[in-house]
N, C-alpha and C positions, 0 to 999 in steps of 0.2 A: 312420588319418586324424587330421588335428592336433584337439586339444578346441577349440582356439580357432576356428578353423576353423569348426567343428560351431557352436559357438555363435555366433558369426557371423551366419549359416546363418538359425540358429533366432530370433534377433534380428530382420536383415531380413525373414523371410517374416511371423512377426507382427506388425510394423506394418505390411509392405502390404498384411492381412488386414485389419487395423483400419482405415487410410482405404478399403481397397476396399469393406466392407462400407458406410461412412457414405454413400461414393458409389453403393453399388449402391442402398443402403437409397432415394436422394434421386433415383433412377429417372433414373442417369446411362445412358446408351445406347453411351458412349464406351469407357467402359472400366470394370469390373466389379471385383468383387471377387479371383477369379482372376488377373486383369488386371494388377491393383495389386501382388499376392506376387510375380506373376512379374517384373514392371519392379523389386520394389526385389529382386528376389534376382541381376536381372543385371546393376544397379551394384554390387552385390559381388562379383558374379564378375569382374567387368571393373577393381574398383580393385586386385583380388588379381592378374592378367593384367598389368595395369599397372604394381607394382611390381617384373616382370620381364620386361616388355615395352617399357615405354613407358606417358607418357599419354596418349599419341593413343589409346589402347584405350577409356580413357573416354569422350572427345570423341566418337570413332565411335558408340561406345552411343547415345550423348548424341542423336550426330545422327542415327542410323536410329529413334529412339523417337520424335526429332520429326515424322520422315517417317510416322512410321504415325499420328501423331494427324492428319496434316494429309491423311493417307487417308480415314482415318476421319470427321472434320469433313463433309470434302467427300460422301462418301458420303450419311452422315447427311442431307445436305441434298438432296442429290438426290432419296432417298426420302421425305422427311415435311419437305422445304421448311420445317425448323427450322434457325435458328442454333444449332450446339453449345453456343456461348458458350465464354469462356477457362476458366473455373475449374477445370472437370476436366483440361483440357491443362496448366495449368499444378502442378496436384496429380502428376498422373502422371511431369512433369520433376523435382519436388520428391521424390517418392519413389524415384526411379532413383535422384537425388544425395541421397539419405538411405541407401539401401541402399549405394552407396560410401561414404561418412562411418564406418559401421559398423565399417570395414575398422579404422581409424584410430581411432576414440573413440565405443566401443557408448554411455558415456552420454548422449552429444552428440545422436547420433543418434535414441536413446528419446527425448530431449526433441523434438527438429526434429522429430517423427513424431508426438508426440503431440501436440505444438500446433497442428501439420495438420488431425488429426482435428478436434480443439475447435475451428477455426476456421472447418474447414466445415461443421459442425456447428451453431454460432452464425448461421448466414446470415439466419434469420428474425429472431430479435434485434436484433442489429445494424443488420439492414436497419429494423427501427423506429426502435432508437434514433437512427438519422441522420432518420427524417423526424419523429420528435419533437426533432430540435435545434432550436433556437433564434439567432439572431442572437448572444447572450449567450453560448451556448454554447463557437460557435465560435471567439468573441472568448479567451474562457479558455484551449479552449487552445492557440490562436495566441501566445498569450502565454507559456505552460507551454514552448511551443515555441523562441517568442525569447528566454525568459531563460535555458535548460537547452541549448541547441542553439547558440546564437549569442554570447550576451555571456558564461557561462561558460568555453567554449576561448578568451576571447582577452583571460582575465585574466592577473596573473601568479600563478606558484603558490609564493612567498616571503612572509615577514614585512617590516614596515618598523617594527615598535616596539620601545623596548629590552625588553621582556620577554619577545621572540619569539613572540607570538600571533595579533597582526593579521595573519591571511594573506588575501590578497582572494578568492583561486580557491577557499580553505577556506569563508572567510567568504560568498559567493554560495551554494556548492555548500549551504550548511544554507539556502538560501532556495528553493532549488531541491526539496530533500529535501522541504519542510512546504509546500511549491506543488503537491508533486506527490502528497502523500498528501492532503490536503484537494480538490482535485479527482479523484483517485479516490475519495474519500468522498459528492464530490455527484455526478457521473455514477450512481453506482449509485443515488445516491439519487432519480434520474429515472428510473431502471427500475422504483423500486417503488413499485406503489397506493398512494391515500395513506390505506387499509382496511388496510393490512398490518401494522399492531399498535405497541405502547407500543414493547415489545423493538425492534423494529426503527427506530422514531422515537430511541431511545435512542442503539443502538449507531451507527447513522449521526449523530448528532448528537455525540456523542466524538469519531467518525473525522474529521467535518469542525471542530468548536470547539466544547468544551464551554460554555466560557463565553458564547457565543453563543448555542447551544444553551439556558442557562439565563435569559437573556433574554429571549429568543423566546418561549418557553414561560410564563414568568415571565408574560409582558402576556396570555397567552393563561389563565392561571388567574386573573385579574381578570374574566372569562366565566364561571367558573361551574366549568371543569375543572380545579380544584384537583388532585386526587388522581393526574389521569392525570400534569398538569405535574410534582409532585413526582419520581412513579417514573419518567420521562423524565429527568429533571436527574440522577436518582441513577443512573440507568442510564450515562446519559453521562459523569458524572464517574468510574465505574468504569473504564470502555473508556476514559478519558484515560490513565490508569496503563497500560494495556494499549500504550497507543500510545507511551510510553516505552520499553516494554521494547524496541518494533519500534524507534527511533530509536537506542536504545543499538546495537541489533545490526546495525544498517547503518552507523554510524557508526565502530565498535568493537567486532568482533562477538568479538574475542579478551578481551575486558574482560567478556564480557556476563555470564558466568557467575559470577565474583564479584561483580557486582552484584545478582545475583539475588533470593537470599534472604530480603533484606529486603526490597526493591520488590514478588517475590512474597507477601511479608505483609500488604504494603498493600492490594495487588489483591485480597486474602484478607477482610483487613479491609471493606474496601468492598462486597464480595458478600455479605458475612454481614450488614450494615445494609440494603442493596438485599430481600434475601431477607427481612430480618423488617420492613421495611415492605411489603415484597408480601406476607406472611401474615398484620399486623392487620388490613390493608386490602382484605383478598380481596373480603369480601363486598360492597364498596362497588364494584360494577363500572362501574373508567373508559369512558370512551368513548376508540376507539383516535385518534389525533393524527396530523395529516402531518408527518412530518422535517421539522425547518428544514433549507433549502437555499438558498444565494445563491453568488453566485460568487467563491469565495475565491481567485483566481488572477489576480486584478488586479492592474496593475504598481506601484499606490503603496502595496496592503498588502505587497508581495512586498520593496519596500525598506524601508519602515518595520519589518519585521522584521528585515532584515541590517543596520540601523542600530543596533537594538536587541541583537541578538545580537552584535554588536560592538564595543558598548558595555559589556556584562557580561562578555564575553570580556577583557576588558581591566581592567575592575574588579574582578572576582576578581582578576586575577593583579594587580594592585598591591595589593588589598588583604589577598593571600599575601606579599604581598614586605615592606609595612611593616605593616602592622596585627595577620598572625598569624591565627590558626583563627576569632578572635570576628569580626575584619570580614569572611570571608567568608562568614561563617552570615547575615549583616546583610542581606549582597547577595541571596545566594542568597533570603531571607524575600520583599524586597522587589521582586524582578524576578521572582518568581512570582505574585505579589499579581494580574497582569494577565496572563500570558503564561507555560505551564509546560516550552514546547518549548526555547526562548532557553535558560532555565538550567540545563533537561538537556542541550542542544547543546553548549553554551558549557562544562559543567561534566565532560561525557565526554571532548570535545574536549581539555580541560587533563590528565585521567587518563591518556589516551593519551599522549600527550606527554611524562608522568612528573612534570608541575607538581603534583599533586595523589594524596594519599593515598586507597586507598579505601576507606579509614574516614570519610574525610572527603566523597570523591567523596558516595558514596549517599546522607550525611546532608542532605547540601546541594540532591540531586534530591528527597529527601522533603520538606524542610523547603519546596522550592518548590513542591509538589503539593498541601502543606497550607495555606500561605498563598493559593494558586489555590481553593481550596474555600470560604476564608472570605473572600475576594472576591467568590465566586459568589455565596455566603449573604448579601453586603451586598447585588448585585444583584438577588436576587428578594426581598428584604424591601423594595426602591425602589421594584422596579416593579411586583411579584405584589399580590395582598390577604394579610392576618393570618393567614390559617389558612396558606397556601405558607410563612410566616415561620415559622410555630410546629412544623410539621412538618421542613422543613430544617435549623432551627435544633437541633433533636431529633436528628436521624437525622445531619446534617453532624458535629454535634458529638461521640457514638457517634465517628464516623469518625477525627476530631481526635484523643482522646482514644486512642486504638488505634494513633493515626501515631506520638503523641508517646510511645507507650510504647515503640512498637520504635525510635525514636530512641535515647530512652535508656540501651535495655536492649539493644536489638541487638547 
C-alpha cells in the first residue's frame, strides 16, 4: 500500500479524533467522537475516488453526510424537544472537507483542523467577550474592517515619486499592519483582569503603545505607585523591540534574519535592565496595575500615521539621494523621537527594495528605538513625580548606553 496513502489515512483520522473528542467532551448528542474519524476519513476516501472518478464523488459524500445530520437533528428533537443547533452540523461538514484537503495539502489541512478544534473549544470565551463588547469596541473594529477590507484593494499598488517609494497600497497596507496589531493588543487586553499583574500590564501595553503606555502610567505614579509604573514602562519598552522584530518579519521576512543580531542585543539589553530593576526593587512589593487600553484603531490615528510613514518614507530616501549616510541617521533619530513603527516600516521598506544597506538599514531602526526611549524619559519626567524621573532616567539610560555601543561596535 502507497506511504502516502497510509499517512493520509493517519492524518485524517487524527484530527477527526481531535474535534470529535472537543465535541463529544461538549455533550454533543449529534455526532461523537467516533463520528468525527469516521466523516474526515471518508472525505479522503472520496477525494482519492475522485481523482479517478470524478468530483461528483465528493459532492455525493458531501450530500449523504448532510442527509444524516438532518436525520439526526430531527430525531434529536423528536426525543428531548432540543434544537441541535448548527455548530456541530456545521463541524462535521468542515471535517468531511478537511479530510479531502488532506488528499491534496496535509499541511493545509492540520491547520483547518486544528483551528476547528480551538474554535470550538473557545465557545465560552468568546461568547463573553462579545457580551463584554462595548459600543467602542465594535466601532474598532468596524473600522480595522473598512480600512483593511475596503479602501486597501481599491488603492493603486505603484509609486508616483521620482525616488520610487511612495506607493499608496504599500503605504495604507503599514496602516493597516500597526491597526491591526494594536487592536489585537487591546482585545486581549479586555480579556484580562485588571489583578493580572505588572508583566502582563507591561507586555500589553508594548503590544498596544509604549509610549502611551508610558504616559498612562506616568500620571498614575503621581498616586503614589511609583515602583509598579516604572517596571510597567520598562516592561513595555522591551516588548516595543520585540514588536519590531514581528514587523520586520511580516513585512520582509527574507531580510529578517540579518537584521537580527543586533536588534536581538537590544532586546538583550533591555531585559537585563528590566531584570536588575526587578531584583533591587523586589522587596518593595508593587501593587499589580490595569493595562492601559483605548481604542487604537481609530480612522484619524490610522491616517495620521500613513501620513507620517510617508513622509519618512520619502525623507530617507532624499536624504539617501542628496545628503548621504549622516542625513539619514538625522531622520531616522528624529522620526523615532515619537513613533518607532514609521521608521522601522519606512526603513525595512527601503531595504527590501535595495535603497538601503543593511549596515545602515538596523542602525537607523536602533537609532529610532533609542530616541523612542528618551522621548518616553521626557514624558514621564512631565508627567510622573521625581522619583519615576530618577529611576527611568537610571535604568533608560543603562539602556542607551548598551544601544549606542552596539551601534558602534556592531
Amino acid at each position: 500500500m502507497d506511504f502516502i496513502f497510509i499517512k493520509q489515512l493517519g492524518v485524517s483520522v487524527g484530527l477527526g479524533l481531535l474535534v470529535g473528542f472537543q465535541r463529544e467532551w461538549d455533550e454533543s448528542h449529534v455526532a461523537g467522537i467516533r463520528s468525527f474519524a469516521l466523516m474526515a476519513l471518508m472525505g479522503t476516501i472520496c477525494a482519492h475516488l475522485a481523482d479517478a472518478h470524478g468530483g461528483w464523488i465528493v459532492s455525493a459524500g458531501l450530500i449523504a453526510i448532510t442527509a444524516m445530520l438532518i436525520a439526526g437533528g430531527i430525531a434529536k428533537y423528536c426525543v428531548q424537544e432540543i434544537s441541535p443547533g448548527i455548530t456541530t452540523g456545521v463541524a462535521v461538514l468542515l471535517i468531511y472537507a478537511v479530510g479531502a484537503l488532506v488528499v491534496h495539502n496535509i499541511p493545509a489541512g492540520i491547520t483547518v483542523g486544528g483551528l476547528t478544534a480551538v474554535l470550538l473549544h473557545w465557545k465560552h470565551p468568546l461568547h463573553a467577550m462579545v457580551k463584554r463588547a462595548s459600543q467602542k469596541d465594535l466601532r474598532a473594529v468596524l473600522q480595522l474592517v473598512l480600512i483593511a477590507l475596503v479602501v486597501l484593494p481599491l488603492l493603486p499598488n505603484r509609486a508616483y515619486d521620482p525616488y520610487d517609494v511612495l506607493n499608496p497600497f504599500k503605504i495604507w497596507l503599514m496602516v493597516v499592519l500597526i491597526a491591526g496589531i494594536s487592536l489585537s493588543g487591546y482585545i486581549v487586553s479586555r480579556l484580562v483582569k485588571s489583578t493580572a499583574g505588572i508583566l502582563i500590564s507591561g507586555v500589553l501595553g508594548g503590544v498596544i503603545s509604549s509610549t502611551a503606555t508610558t504616559a498612562g502610567f506616568a500620571k498614575q505614579s503621581a498616586a503614589g505607585s511609583t515602583i509598579s509604573s516604572t517596571l510597567v514602562i520598562l516592561i513595555a519598552s522591551t516588548v516595543a523591540f520585540f514588536r519590531i522584530l514581528f514587523e520586520i518579519g511580516v513585512v520582509a521576512p527574507a531580510i529578517l534574519l540579518q537584521l537580527l543580531p543586533q536588534l536581538a542585543a537590544m532586546i538583550l539589553v533591555m531585559m537585563l535592565v528590566c531584570a536588575m530593576f526587578y531584583l533591587v526593587h523586589v522587596k518593595q512589593r508593587p501593587d499589580n496595575i490595569s493595562p492601559t487600553a483605548g481604542d487604537p484603531t481609530n480612522l484619524k490615528m490610522a491616517l495620521t500615521f500613513g501620513l507620517l510613514y510617508a513622509l519618512i518614507l520619502f525623507a530617507v530616501a532624499a536624504a539617501k539621494e542628496h545628503f548621504g549616510d549622516r542625513g539619514m541617521y538625522v531622520i531616522a533619530g528624529l522620526s523615532g523621537l515619537t513613533d518607532m513603527d514609521a521608521i522601522t516600516l519606512s526603513t525595512t521598506q527601503l531595504l527590501k527594495q535595495g535603497h538601503l544597506e543593511i549596515s545602515d538599514g538596523w542602525r537607523m531602526i536602533l537609532l529610532g528605538g533609542l530616541s523612542n526611549i528618551v522621548f518616553k524619559g521626557a514624558i514621564a519626567g512631565f508627567l510622573g513625580n521625581r522619583r519615576l524621573l530618577m529611576y527611568l532616567s537610571s535604568y533608560f539610560g543603562l539602556a542607551i548606553v548598551g544601544g549606542v555601543g552596539i551601534i558602534v561596535f556592531g
